[in-house]
mmCIF file of the N, C-alpha and C atoms, coordinates in Angstrom:
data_MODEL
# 
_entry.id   MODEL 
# 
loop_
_atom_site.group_PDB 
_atom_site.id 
_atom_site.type_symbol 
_atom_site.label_atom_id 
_atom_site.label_alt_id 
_atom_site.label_comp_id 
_atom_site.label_asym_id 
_atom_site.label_entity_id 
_atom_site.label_seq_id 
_atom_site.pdbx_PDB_ins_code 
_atom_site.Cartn_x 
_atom_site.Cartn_y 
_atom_site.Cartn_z 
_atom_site.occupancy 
_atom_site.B_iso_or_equiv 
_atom_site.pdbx_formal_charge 
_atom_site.auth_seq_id 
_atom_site.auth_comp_id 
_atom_site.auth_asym_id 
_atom_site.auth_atom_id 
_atom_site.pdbx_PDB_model_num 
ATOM 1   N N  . UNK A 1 1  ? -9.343 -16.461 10.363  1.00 0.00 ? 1  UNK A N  1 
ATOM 2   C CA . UNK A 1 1  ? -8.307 -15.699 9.718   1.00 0.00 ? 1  UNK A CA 1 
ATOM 3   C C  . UNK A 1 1  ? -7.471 -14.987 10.785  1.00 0.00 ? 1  UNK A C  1 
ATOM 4   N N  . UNK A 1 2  ? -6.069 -15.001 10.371  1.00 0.00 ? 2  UNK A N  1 
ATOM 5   C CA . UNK A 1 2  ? -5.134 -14.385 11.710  1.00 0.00 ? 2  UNK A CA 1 
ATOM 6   C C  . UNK A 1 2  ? -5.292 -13.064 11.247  1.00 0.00 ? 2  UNK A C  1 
ATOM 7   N N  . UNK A 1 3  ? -5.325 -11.866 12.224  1.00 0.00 ? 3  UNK A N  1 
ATOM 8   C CA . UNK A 1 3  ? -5.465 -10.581 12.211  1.00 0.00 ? 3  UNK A CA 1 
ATOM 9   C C  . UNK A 1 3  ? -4.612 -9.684  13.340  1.00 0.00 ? 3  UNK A C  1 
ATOM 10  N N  . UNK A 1 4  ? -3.770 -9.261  13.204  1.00 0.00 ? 4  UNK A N  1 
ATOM 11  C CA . UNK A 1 4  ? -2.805 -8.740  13.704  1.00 0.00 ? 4  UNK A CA 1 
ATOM 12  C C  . UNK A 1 4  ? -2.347 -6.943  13.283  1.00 0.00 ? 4  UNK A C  1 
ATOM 13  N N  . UNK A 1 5  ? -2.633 -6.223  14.500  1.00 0.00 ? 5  UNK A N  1 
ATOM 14  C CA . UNK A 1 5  ? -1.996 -5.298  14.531  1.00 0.00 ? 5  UNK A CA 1 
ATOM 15  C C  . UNK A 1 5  ? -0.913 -4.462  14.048  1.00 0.00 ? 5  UNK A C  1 
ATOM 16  N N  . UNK A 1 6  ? -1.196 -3.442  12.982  1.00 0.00 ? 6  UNK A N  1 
ATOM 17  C CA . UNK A 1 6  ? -0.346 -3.045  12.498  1.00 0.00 ? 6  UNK A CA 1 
ATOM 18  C C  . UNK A 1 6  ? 1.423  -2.363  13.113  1.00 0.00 ? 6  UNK A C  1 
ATOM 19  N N  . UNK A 1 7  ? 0.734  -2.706  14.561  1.00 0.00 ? 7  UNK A N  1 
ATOM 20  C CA . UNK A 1 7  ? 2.158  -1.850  15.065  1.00 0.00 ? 7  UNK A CA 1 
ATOM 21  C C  . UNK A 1 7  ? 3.235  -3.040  15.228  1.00 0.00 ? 7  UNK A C  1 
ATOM 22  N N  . UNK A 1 8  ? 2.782  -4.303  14.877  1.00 0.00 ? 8  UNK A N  1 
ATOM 23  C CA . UNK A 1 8  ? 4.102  -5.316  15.074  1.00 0.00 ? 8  UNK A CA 1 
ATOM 24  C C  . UNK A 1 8  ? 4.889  -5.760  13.500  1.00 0.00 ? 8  UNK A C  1 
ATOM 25  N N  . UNK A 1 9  ? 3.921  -5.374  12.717  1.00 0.00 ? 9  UNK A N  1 
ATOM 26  C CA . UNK A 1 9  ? 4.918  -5.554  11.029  1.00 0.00 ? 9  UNK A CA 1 
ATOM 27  C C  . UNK A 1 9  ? 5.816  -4.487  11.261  1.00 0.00 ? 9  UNK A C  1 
ATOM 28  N N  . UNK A 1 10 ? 7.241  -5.224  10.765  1.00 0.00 ? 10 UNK A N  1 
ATOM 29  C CA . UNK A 1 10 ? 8.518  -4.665  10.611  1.00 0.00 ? 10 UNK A CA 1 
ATOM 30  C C  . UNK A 1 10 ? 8.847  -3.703  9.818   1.00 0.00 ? 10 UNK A C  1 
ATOM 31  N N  . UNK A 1 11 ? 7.884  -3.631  8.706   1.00 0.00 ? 11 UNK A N  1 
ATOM 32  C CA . UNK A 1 11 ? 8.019  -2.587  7.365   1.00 0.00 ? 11 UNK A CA 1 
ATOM 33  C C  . UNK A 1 11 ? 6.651  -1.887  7.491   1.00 0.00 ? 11 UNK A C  1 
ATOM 34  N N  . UNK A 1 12 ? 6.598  -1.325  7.459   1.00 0.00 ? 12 UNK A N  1 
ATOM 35  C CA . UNK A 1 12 ? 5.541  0.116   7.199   1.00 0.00 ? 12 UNK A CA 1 
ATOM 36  C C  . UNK A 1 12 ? 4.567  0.287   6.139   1.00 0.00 ? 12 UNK A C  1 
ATOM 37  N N  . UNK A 1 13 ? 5.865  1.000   5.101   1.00 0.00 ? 13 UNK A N  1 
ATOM 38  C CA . UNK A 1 13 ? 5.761  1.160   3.830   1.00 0.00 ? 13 UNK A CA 1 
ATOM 39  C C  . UNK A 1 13 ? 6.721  1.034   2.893   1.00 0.00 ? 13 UNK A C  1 
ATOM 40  N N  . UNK A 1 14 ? 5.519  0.233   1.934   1.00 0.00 ? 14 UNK A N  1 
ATOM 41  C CA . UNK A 1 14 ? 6.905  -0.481  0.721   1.00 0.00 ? 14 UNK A CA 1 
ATOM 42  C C  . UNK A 1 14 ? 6.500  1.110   -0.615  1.00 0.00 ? 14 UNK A C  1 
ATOM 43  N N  . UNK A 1 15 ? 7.973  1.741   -1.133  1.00 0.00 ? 15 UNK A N  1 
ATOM 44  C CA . UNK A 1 15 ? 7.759  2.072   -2.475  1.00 0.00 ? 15 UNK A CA 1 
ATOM 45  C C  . UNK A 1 15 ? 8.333  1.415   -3.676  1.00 0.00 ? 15 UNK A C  1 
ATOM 46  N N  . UNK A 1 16 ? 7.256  1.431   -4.883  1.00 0.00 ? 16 UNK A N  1 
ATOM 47  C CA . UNK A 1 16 ? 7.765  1.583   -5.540  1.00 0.00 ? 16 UNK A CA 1 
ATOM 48  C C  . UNK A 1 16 ? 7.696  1.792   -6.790  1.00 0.00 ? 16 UNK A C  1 
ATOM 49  N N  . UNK A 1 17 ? 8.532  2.355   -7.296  1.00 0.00 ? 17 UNK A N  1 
ATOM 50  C CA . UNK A 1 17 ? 8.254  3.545   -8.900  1.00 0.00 ? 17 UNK A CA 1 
ATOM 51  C C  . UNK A 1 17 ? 7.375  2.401   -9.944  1.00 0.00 ? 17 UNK A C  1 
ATOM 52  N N  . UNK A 1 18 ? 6.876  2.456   -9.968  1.00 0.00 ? 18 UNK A N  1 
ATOM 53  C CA . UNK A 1 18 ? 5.795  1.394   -11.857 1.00 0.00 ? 18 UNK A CA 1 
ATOM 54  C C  . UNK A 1 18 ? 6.361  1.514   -12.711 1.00 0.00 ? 18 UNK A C  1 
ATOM 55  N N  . UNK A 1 19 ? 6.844  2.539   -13.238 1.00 0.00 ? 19 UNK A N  1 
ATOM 56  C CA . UNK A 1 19 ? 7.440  3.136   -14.462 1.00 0.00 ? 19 UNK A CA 1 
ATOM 57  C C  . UNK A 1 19 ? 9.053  3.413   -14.333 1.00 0.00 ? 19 UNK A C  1 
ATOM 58  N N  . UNK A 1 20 ? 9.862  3.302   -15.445 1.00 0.00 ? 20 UNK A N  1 
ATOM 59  C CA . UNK A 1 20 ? 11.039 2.737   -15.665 1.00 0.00 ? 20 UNK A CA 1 
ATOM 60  C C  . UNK A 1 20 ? 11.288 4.162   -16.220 1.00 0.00 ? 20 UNK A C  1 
ATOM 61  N N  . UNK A 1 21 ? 11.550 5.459   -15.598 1.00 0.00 ? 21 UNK A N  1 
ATOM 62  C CA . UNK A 1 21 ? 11.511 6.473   -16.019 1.00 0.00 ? 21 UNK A CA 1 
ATOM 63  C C  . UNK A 1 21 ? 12.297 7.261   -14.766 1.00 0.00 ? 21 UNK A C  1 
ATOM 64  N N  . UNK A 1 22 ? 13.519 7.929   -14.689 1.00 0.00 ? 22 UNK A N  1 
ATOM 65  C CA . UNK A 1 22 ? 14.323 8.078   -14.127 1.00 0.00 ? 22 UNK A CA 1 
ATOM 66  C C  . UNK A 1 22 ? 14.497 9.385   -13.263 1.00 0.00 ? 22 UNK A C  1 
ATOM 67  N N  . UNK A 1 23 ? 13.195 10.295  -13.861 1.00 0.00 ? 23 UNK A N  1 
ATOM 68  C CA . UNK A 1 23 ? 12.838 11.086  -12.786 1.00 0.00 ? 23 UNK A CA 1 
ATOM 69  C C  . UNK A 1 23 ? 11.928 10.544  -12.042 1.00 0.00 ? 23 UNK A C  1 
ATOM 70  N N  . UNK A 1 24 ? 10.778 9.731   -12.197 1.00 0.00 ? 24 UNK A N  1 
ATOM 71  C CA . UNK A 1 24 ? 10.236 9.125   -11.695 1.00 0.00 ? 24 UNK A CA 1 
ATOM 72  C C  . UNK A 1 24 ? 10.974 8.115   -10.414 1.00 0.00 ? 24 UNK A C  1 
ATOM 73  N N  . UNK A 1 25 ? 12.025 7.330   -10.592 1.00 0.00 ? 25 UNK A N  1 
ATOM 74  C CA . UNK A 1 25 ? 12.661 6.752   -9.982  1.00 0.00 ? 25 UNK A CA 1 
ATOM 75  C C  . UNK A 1 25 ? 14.002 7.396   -8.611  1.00 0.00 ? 25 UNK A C  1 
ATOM 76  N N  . UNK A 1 26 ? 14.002 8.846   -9.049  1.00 0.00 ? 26 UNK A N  1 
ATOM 77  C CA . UNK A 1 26 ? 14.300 9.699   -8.376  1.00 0.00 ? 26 UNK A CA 1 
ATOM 78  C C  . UNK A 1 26 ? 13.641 10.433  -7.250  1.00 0.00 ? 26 UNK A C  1 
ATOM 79  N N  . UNK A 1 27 ? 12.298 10.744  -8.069  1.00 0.00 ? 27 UNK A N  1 
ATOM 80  C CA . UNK A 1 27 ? 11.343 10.875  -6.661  1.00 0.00 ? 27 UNK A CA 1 
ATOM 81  C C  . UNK A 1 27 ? 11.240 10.121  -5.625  1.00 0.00 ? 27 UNK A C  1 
ATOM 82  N N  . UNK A 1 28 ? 10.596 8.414   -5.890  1.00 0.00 ? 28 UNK A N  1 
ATOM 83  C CA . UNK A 1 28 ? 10.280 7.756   -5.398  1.00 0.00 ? 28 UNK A CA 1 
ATOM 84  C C  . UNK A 1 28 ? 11.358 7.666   -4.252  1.00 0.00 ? 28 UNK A C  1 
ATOM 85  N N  . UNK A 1 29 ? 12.752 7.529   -4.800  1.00 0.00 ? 29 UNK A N  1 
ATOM 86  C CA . UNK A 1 29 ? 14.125 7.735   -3.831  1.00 0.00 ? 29 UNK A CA 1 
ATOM 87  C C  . UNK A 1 29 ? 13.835 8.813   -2.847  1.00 0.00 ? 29 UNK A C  1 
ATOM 88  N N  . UNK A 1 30 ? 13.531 9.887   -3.029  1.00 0.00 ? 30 UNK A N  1 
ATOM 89  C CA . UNK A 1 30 ? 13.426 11.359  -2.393  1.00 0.00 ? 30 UNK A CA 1 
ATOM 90  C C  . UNK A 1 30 ? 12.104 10.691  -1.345  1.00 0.00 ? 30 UNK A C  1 
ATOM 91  N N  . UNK A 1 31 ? 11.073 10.419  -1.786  1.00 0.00 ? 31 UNK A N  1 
ATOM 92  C CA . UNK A 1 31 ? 10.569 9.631   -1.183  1.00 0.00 ? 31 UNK A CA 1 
ATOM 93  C C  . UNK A 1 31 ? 10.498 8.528   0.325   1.00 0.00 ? 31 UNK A C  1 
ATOM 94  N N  . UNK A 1 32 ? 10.931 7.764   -0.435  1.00 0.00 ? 32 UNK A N  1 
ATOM 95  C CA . UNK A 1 32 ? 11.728 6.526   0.286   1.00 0.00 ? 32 UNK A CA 1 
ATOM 96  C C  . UNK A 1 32 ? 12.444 7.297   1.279   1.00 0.00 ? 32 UNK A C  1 
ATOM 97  N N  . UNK A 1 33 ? 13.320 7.944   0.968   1.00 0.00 ? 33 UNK A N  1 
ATOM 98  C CA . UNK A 1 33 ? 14.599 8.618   1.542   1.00 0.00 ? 33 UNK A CA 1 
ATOM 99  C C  . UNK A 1 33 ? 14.151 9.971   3.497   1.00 0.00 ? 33 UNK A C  1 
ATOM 100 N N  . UNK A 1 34 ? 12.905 10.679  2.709   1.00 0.00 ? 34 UNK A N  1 
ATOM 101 C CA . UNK A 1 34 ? 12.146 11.290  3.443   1.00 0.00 ? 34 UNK A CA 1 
ATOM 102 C C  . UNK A 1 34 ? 11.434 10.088  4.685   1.00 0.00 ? 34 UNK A C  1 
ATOM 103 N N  . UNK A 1 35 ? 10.844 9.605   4.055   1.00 0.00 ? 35 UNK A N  1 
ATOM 104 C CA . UNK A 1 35 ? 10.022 8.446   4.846   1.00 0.00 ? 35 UNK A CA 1 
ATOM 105 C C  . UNK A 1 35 ? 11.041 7.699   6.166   1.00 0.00 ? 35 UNK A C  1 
ATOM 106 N N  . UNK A 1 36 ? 12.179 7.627   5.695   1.00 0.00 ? 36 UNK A N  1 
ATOM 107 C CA . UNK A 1 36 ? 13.187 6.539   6.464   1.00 0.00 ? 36 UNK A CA 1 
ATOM 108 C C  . UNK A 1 36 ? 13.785 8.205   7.651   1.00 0.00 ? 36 UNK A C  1 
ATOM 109 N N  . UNK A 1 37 ? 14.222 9.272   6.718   1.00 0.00 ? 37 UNK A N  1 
ATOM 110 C CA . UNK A 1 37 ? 14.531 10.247  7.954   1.00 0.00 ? 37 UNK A CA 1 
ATOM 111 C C  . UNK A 1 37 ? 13.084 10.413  9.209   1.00 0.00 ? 37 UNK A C  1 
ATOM 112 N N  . UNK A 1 38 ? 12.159 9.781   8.625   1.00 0.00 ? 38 UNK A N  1 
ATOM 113 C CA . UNK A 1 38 ? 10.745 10.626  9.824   1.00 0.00 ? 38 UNK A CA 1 
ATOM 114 C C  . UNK A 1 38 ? 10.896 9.331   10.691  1.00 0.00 ? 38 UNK A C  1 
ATOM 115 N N  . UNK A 1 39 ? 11.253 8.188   10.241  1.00 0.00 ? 39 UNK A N  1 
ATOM 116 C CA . UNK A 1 39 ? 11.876 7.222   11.365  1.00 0.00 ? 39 UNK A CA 1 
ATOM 117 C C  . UNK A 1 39 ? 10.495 6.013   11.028  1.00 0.00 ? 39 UNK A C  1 
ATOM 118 N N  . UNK A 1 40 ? 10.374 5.963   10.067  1.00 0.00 ? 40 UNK A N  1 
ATOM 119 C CA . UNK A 1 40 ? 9.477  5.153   9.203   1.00 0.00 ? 40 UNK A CA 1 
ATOM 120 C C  . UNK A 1 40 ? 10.134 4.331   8.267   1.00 0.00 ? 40 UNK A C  1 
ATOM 121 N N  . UNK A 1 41 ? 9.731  3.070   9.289   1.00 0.00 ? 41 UNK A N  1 
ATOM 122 C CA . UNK A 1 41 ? 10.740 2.010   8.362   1.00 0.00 ? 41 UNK A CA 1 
ATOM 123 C C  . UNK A 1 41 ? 10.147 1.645   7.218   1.00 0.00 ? 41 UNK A C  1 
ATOM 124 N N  . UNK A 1 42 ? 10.874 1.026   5.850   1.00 0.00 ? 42 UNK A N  1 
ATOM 125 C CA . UNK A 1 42 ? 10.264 1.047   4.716   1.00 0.00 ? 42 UNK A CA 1 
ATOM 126 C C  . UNK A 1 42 ? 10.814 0.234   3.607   1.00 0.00 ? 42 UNK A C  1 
ATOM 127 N N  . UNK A 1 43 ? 10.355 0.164   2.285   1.00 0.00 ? 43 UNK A N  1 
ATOM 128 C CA . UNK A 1 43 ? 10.591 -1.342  1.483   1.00 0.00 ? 43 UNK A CA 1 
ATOM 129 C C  . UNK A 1 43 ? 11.072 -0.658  0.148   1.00 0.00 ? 43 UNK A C  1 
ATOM 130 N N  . UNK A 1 44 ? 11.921 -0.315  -0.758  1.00 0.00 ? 44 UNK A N  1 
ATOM 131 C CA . UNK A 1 44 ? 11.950 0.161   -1.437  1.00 0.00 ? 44 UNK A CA 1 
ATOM 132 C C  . UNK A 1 44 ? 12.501 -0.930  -2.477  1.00 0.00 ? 44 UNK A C  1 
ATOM 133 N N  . UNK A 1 45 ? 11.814 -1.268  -3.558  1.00 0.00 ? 45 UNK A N  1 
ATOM 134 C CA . UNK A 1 45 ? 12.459 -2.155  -4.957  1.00 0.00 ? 45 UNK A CA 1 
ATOM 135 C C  . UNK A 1 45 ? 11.936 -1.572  -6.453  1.00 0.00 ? 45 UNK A C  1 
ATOM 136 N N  . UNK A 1 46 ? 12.983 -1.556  -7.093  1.00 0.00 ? 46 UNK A N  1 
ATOM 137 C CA . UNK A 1 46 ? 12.838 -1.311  -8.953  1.00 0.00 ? 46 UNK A CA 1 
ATOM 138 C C  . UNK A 1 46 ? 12.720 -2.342  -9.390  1.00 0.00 ? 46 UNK A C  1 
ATOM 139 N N  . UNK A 1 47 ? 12.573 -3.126  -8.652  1.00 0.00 ? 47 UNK A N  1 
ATOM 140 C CA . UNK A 1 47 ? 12.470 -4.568  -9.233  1.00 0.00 ? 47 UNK A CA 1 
ATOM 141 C C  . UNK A 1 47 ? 11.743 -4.681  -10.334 1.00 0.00 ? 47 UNK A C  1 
ATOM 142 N N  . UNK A 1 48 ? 10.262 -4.468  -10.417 1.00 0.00 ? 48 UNK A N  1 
ATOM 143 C CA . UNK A 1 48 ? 9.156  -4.362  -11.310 1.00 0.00 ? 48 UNK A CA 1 
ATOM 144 C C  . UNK A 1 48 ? 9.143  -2.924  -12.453 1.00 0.00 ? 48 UNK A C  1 
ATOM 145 N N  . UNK A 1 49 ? 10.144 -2.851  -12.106 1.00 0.00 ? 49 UNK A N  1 
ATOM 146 C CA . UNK A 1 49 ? 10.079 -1.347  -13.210 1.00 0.00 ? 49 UNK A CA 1 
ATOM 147 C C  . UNK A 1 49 ? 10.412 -1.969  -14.608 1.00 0.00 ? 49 UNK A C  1 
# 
């Protein structure tokens, strides 16, 4: 099995909201949004909401 070091994936951390609920989907933004200012790259989709 290939096993590779987390410091060479391009994305970090993926969010994203479960629920189709628009404060909910606001956080997750605030979120997301926080995460990307600390210089933490990241995945954000509503896709599944």
């Amino acid at each position: 099995m290939l096993k590779l070091n987390a410091l060479v994936a391009p994305i970090k951390i993926g969010v994203f909201p479960l629920i189709n609920d628009k404060k909910l989907i606001k956080i997750a933004k605030e979120v997301d949004r926080n995460l990307r200012d600390a210089g933490i790259a990241t995945y954000y989709d509503e896709g599944g909401t």
